[in-house]
Rosetta silent file (secondary structure, phi, psi, omega in degrees, C-alpha in Angstrom):
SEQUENCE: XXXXXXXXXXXXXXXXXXXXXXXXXXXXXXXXXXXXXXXXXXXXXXXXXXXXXXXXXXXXXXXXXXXXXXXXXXXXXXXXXXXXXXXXXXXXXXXXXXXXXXXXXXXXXXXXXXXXXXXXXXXXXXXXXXXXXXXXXXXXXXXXXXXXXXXXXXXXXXXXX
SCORE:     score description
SCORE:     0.000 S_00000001
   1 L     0.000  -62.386  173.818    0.000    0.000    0.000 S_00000001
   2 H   -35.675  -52.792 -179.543    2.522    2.378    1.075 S_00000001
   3 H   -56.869  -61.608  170.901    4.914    1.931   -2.245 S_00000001
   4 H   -20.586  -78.831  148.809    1.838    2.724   -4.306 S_00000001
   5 H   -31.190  -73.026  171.305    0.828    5.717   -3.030 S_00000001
   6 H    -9.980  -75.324 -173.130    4.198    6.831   -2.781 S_00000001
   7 H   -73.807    8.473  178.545    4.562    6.498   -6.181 S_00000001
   8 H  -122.936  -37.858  159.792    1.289    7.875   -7.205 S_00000001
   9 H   -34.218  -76.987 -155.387    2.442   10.783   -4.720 S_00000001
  10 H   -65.506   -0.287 -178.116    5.395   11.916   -6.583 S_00000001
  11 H  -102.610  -88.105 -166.372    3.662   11.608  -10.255 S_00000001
  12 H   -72.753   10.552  161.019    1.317   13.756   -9.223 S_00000001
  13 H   -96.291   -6.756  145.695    3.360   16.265   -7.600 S_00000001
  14 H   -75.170   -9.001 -178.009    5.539   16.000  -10.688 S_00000001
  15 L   -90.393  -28.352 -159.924    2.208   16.488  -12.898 S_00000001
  16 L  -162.128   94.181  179.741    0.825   19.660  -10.559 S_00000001
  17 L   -74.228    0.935  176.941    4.035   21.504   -9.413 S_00000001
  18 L   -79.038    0.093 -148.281    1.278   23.320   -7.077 S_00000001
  19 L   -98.791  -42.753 -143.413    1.347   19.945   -5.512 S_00000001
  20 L   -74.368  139.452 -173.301    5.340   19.617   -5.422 S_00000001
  21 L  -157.206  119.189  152.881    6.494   19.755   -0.833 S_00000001
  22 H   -48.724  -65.755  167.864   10.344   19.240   -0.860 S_00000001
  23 H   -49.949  -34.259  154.739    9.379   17.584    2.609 S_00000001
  24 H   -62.346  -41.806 -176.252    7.147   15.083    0.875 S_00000001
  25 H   -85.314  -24.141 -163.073    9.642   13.917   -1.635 S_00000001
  26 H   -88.308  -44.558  155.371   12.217   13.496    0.775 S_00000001
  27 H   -63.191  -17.633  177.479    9.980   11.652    3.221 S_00000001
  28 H   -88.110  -29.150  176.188    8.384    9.242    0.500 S_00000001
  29 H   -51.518  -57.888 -167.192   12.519    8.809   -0.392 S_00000001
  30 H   -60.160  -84.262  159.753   13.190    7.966    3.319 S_00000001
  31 H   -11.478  -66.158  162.111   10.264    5.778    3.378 S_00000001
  32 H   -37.481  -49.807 -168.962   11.096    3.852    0.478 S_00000001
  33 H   -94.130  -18.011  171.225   14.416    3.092    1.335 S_00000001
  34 H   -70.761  -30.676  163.675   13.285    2.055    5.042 S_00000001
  35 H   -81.757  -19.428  159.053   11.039   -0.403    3.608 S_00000001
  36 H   -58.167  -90.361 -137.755   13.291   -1.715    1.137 S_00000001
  37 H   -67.971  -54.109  161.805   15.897   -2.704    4.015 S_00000001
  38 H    -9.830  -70.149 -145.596   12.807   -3.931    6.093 S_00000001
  39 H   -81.557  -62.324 -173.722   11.876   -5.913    3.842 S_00000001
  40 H   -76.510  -45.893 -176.098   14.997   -7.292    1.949 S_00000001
  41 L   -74.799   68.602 -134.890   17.233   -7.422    4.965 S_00000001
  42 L   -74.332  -30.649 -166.789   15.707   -9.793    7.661 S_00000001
  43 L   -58.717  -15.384  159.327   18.131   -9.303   10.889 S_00000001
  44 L  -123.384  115.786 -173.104   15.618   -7.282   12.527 S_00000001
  45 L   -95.612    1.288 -173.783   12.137   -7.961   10.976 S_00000001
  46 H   -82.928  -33.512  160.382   10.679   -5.741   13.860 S_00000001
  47 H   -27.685  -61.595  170.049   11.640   -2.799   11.896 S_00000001
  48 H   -68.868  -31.406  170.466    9.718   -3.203    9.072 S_00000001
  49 H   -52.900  -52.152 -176.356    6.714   -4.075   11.790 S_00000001
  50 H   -78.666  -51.725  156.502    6.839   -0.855   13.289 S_00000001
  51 H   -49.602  -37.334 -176.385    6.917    1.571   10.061 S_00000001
  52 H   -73.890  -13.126 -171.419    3.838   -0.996    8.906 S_00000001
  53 H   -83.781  -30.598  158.876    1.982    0.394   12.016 S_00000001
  54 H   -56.572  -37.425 -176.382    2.346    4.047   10.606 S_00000001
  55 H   -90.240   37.558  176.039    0.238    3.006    8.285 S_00000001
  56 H   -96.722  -24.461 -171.051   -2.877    2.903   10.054 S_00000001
  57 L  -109.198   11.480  175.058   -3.634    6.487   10.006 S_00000001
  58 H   -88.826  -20.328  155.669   -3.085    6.929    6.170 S_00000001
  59 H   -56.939  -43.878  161.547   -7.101    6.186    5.722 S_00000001
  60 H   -96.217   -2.511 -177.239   -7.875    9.313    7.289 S_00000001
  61 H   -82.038  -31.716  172.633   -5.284   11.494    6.563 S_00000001
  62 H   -71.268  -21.410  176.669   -6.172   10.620    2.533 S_00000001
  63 H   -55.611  -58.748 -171.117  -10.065   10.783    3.662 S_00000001
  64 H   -51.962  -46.739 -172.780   -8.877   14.575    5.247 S_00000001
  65 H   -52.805  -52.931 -154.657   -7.145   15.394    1.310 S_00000001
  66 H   -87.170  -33.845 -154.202  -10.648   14.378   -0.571 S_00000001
  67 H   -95.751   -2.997 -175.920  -12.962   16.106    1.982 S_00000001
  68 H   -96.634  -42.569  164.102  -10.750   19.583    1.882 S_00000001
  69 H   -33.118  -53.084  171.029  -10.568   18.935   -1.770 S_00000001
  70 L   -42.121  -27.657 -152.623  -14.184   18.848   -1.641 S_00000001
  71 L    45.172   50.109 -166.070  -14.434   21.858   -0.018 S_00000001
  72 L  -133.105   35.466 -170.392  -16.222   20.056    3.030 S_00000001
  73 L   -78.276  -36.356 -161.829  -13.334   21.340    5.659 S_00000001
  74 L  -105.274   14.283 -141.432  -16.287   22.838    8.231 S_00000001
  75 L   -95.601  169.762 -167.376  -18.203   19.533    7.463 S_00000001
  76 H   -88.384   -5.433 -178.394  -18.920   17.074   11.147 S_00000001
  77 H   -77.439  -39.593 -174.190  -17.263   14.285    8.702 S_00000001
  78 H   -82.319 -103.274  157.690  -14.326   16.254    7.992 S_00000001
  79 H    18.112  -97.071 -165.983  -14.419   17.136   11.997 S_00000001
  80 H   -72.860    5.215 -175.071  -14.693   13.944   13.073 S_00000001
  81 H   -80.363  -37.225  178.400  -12.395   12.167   10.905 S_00000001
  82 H   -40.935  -25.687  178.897   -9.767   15.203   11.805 S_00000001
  83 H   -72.718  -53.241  175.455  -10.600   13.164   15.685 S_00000001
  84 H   -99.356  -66.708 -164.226   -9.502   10.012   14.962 S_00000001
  85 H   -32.033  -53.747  175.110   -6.619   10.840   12.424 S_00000001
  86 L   -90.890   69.274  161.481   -4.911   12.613   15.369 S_00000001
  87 L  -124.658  -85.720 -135.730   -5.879    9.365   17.826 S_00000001
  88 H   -79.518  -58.231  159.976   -4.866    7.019   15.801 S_00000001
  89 H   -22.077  -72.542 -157.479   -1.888    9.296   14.358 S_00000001
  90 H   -43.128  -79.750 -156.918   -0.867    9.686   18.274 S_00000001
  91 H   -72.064    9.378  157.278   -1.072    6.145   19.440 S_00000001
  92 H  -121.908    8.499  177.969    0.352    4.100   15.761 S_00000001
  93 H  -146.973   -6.942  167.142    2.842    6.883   15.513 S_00000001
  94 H   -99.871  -66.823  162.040    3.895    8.729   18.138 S_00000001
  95 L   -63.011  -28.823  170.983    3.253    6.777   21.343 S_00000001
  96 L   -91.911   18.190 -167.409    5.686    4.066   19.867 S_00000001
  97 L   -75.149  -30.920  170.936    8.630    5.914   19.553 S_00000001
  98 L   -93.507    5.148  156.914    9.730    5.162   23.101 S_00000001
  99 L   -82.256  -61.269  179.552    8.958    1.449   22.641 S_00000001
 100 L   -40.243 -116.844  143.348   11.292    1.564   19.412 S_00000001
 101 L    27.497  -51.805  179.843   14.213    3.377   21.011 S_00000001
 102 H   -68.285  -38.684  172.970   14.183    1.050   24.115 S_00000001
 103 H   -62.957  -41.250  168.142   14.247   -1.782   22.022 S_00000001
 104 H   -41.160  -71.205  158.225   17.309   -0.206   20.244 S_00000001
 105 H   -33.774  -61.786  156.612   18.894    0.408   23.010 S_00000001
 106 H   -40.817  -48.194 -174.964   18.535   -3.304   24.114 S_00000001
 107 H   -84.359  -17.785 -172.524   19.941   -4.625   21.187 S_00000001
 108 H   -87.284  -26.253 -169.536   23.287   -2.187   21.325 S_00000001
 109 H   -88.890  -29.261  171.082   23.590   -3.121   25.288 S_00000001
 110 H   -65.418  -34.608 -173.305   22.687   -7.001   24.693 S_00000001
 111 L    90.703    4.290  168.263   26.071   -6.539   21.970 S_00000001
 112 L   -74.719    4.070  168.944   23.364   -7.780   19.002 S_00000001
 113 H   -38.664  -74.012  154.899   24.580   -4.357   16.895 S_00000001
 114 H   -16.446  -39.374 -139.967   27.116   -6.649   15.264 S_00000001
 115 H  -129.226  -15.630 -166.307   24.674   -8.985   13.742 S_00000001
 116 L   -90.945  146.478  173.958   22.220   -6.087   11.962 S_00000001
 117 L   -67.384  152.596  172.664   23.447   -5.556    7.972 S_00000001
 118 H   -60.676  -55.774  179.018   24.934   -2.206    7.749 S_00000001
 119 H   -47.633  -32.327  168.616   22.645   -0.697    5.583 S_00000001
 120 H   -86.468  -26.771 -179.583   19.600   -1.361    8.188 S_00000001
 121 H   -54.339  -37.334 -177.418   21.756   -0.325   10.994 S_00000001
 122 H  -106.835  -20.551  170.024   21.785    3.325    9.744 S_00000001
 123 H   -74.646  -14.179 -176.395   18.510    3.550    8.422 S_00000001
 124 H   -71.069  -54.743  176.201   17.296    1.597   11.795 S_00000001
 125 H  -121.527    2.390 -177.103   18.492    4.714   13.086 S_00000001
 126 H   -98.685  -14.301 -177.776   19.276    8.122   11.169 S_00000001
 127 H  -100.125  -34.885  153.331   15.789    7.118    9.203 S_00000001
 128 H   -38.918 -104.009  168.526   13.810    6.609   12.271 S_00000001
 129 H    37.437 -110.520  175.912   15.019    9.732   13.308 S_00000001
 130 H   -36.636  -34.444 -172.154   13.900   11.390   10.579 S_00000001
 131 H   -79.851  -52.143  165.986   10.652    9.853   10.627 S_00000001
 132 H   -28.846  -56.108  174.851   10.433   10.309   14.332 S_00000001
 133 H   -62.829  -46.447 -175.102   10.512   14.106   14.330 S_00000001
 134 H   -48.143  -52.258 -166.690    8.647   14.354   11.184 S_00000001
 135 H   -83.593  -21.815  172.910    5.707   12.604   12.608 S_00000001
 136 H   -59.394  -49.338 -165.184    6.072   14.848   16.172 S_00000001
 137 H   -51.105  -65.170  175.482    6.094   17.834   13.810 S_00000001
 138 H   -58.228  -43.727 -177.511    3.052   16.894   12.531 S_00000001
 139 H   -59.092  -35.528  178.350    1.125   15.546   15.407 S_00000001
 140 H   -44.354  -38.342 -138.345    2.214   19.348   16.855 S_00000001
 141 H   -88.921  -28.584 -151.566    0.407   20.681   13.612 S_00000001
 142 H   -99.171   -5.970 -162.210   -2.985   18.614   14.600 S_00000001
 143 H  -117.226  -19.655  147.270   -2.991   19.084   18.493 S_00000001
 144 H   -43.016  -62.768 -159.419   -2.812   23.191   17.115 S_00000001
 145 H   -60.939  -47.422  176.777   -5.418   22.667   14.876 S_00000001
 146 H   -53.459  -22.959 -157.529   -7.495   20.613   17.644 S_00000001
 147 H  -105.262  -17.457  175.351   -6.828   23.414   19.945 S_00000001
 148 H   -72.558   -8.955 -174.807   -7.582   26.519   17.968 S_00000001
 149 L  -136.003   18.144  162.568  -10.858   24.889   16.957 S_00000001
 150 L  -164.091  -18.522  129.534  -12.247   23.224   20.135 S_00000001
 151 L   -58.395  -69.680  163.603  -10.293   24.980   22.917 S_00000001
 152 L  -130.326   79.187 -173.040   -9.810   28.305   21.362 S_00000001
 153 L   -56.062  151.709  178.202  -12.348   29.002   19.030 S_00000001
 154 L  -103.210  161.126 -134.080  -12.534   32.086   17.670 S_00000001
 155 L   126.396  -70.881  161.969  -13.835   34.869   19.143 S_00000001
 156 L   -62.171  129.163 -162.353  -12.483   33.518   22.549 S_00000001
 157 L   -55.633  119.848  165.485   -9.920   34.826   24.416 S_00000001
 158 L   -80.508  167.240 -179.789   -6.266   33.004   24.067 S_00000001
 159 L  -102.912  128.701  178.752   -3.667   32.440   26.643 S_00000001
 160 L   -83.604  162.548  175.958   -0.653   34.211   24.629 S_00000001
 161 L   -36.575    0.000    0.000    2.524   32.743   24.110 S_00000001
């Protein structure tokens, strides 16, 4: 599923350069190459496990593209899907990052580093990373968006900065 898209991504953001996110190509790149070494490279298969788990929340975040497409952004569908996309977001993408990391950690203090192919070794951890932030960054964008539009609607007084 993931590869698809991907690749359905980047055609049309080469087709409709209004489309075109630097940040997008570089994360479907990242992506790509984390699931090839998932995939081909077996010494940790938990890898590939964990990245597949990301992919729980790509039904509503493409549901959120067609209803703003739609122009149905104030709609309670569009609402509530924005409600579970960051739930589900949070807890398949976010909440495991200190499960991941521990595990990591376990295998460099157990001495099983040694045994991972190189090429998984650094994406096991400069593309985690990457992904890691990427996905805080975002969840940041949605627990704004959650707060400016059911905490502090507008109209209502904010707590400034």
């Amino acid at each position: 599923m993931y590869l698809g898209y991907t690749i359905a991504d980047v055609v049309l953001m080469l087709q409709h350069r209004s489309l075109l996110s630097g940040l997008y190509l570089v994360h479907h790149f990242v992506g790509t190459l984390c699931g090839i070494a998932g995939t081909v490279y077996t010494s940790v298969p938990w890898i590939m496990s964990t990245f597949l788990y990301y992919e729980a929340s790509s039904p509503f975040v493409h549901l959120r593209v067609v209803l703003l497409n739609l122009g149905e952004k104030n709609s309670r569908l569009c609402t509530a899907n924005g409600l579970v996309l960051m739930t589900v977001f949070f807890l398949c993408r976010v909440a495991i990052i200190p499960a991941y990391w521990r595990t990591v950690y376990m295998l460099y203090i157990d001495g099983s580093f040694p045994e991972i192919d190189g090429l998984v070794y650094y994406l096991m951890l400069y593309g985690r990373v990457f992904f890691d932030m990427l996905n805080l960054y975002w969840f940041s964008l949605m627990v704004r968006t959650f707060l400016a539009k059911f905490v502090w609607p507008k109209g209502a007084t904010k707590i400034s900065d």
